[in-house]
VOLUM-486648 format. One record per residue: y, x, z of N, C-alpha, C in turn. Coordinates in steps of 0.02 Angstrom, whole numbers, padded with zeros to 5 digits, always signed. Each point is the difference from the previous one (the first is absolute). Example, Ala and Ser with C-alpha at 12.3 -4.5 7.8 and 13.67 -1.06 7.14 Angstrom:
// VOLUM-486648
-00284+00660+00390+00059-00045+00000+00060+00045+00000/+00053-00018-00036+00059+00042+00003+00055-00039+00037/
***
This chain:
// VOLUM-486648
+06757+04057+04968-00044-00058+00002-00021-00011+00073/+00007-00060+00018-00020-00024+00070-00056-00043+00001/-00023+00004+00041-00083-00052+00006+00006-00030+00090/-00004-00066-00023+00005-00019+00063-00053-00058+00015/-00037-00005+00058-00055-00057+00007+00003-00031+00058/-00014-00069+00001+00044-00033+00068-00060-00043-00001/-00022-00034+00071-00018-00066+00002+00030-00071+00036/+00001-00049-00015+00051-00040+00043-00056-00053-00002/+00040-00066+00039-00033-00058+00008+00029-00056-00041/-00041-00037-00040+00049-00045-00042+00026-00049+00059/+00057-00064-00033+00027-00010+00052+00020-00077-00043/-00059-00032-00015+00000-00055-00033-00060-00042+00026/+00006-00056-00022-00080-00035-00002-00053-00004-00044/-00035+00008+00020-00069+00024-00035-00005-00036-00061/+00020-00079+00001+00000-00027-00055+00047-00001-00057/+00055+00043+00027+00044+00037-00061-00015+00063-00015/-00082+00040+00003+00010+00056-00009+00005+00021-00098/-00059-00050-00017+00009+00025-00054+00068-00018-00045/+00052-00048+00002+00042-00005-00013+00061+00062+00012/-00014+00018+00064+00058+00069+00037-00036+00056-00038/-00083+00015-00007-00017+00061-00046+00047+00007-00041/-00029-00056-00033+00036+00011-00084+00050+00004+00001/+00061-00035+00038+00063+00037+00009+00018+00071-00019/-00047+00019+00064+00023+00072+00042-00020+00041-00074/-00057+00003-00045-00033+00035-00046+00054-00010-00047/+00016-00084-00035+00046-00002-00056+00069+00038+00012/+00036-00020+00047+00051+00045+00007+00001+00086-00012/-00062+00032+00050-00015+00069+00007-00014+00022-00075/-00021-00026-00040-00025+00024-00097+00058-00027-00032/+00051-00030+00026+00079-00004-00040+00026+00037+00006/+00024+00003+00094+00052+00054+00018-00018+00084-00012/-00068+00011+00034-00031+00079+00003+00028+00040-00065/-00015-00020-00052+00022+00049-00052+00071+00025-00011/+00032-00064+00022+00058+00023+00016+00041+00056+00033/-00046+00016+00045+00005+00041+00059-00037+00055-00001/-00038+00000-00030-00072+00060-00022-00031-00002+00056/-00032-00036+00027-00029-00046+00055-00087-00010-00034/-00035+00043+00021-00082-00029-00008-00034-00019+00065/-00046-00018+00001-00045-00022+00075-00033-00051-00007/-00051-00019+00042-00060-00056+00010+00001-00030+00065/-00013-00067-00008+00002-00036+00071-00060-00034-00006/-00003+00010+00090-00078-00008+00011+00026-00071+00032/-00042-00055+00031+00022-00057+00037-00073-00004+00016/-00028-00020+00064-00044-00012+00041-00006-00054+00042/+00006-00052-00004-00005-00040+00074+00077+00008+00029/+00038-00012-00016+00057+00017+00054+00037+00043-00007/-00010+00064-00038+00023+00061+00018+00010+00031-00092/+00056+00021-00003+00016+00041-00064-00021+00073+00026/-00014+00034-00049-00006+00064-00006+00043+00040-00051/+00054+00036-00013+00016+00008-00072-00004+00097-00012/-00003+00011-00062+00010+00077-00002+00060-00013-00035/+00050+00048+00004+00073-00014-00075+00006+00084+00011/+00016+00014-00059+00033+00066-00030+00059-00003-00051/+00047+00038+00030+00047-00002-00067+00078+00048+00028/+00044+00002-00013+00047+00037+00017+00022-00027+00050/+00019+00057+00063+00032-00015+00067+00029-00051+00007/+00057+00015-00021+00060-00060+00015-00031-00063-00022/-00033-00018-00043-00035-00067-00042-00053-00029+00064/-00028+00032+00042-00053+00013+00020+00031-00054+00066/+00057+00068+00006+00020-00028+00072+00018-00062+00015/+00059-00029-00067+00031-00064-00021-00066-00040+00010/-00057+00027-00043-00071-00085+00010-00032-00001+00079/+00024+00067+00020-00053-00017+00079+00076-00056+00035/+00062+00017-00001+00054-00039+00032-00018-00058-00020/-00001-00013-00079-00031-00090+00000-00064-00018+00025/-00047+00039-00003-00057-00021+00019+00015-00008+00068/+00033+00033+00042+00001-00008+00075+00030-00062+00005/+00069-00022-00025+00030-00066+00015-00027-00066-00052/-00055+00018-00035-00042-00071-00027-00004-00056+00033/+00010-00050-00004-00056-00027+00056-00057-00021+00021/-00027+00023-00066-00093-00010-00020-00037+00064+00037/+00047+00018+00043-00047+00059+00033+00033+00010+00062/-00049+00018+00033+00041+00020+00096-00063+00058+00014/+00026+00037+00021-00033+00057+00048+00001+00043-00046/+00037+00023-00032+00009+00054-00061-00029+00062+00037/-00048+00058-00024-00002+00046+00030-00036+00066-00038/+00032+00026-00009-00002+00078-00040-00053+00037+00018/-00048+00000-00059-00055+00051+00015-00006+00075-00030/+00056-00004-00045-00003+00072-00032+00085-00015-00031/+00041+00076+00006+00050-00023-00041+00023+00095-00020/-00037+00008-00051+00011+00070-00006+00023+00004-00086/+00056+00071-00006+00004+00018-00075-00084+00024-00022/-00003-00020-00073-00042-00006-00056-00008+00051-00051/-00023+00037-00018+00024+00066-00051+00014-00057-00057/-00060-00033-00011-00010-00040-00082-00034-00073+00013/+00006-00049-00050-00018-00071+00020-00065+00018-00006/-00045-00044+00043-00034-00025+00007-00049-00055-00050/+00072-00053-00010-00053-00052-00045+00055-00012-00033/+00026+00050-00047+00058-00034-00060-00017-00048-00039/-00064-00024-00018-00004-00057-00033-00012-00083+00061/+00002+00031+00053+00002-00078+00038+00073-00008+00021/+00018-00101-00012+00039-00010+00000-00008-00055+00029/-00015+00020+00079-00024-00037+00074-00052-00047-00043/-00047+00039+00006-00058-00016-00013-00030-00035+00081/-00041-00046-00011-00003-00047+00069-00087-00018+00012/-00009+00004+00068-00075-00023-00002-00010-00043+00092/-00018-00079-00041-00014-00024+00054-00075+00002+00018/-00003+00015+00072-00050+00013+00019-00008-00068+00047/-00057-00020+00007-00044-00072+00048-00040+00027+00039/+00014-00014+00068-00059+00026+00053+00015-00027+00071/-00061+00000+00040+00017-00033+00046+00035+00064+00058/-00008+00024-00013+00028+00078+00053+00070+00017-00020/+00026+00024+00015+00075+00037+00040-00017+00050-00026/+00070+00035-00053+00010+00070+00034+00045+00010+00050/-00020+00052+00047+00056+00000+00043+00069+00081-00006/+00041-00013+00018+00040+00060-00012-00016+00070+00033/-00020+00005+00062-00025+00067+00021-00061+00014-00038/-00043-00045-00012-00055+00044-00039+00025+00033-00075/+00044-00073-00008+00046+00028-00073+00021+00087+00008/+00033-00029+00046+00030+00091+00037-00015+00038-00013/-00069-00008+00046-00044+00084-00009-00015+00017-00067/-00023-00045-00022-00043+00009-00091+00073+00022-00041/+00016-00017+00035+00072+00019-00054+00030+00087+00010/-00003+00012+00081+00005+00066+00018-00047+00021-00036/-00066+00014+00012-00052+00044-00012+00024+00007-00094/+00007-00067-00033+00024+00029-00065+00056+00036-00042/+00037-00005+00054+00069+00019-00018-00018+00101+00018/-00029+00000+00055-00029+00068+00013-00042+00039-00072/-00051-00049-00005-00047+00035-00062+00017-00041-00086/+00041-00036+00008+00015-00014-00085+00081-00007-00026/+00032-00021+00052+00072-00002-00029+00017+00089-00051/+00046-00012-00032+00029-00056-00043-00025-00041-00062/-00053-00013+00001-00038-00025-00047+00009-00075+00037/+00056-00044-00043-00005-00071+00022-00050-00049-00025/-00013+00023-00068-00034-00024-00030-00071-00016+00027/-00044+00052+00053-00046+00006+00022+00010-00031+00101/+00061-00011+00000+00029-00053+00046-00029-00078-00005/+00004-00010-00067+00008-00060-00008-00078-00012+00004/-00043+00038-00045-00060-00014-00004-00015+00012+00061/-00012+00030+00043-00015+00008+00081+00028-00062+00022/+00042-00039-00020+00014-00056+00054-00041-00052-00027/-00011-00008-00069-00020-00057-00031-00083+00009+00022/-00032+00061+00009-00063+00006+00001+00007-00019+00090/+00019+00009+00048+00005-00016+00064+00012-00071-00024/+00045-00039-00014+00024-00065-00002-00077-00042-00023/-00040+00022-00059-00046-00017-00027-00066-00015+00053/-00025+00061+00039-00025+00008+00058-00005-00049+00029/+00065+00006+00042-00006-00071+00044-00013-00035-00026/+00037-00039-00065-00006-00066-00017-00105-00032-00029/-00017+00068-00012-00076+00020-00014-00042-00042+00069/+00014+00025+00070-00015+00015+00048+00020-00064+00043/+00033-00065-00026-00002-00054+00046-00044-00060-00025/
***
């Protein structure tokens, strides 16, 4: 089992976002099962966040599409480590848009992401909630 978490920049106009969401979500709850593919996407202002877990090779194949999308540019890997056990077997890219006037930015992403990967990996599951409760934060806080 592989767990991998990336953030990129969407790479659309703002006024197609919610149209490109729902894309990106409807597709991800067709194909994923297919693939034994779970994970949650965060979207912020600009910026995806995603967690995905599921078998290597499957893993690797969605980060290659996700890299050549074109709903996204600046692809960039914040964690990409083996998994003993899933995380969130019952999510099936489970999604949460977040509204705020603030940025996350990727080095802060970084660090918060080091410091957790130090004291909680492999628990993805508790990944996700650590991002959603940070994501929440900010959006609290503008």
């Amino acid at each position: 089992m592989q767990l991998v978490t990336y953030i990129s920049d969407i790479n659309f106009a703002p006024a197609e976002e919610s149209a490109k969401l729902t894309d990106i979500v409807g597709v991800a709850k067709r194909k994923n099962p297919e693939f034994d593919i779970t994970g949650v996407l965060f979207y912020l202002e600009g910026k995806f966040l995603q967690v995905i877990e599921g078998p290597k090779e499957h893993i690797t194949q969605l980060m290659q599409n996700i890299s050549a999308d074109p709903r996204h540019k600046n692809v960039d890997v914040l964690i990409d480590t083996p998994v003993e056990m899933r995380g969130f077997q019952q999510w099936n890219m489970d999604h949460f848009h977040l509204n705020s006037e603030q940025k996350f930015d990727a080095v802060t992403l970084r660090e918060l992401t080091a410091s957790f990967q130090t004291n909680l990996l492999p628990r993805s599951d508790m990944l996700v909630f650590f991002y959603k409760s940070l994501l929440e934060q900010k959006a609290t806080e503008a």
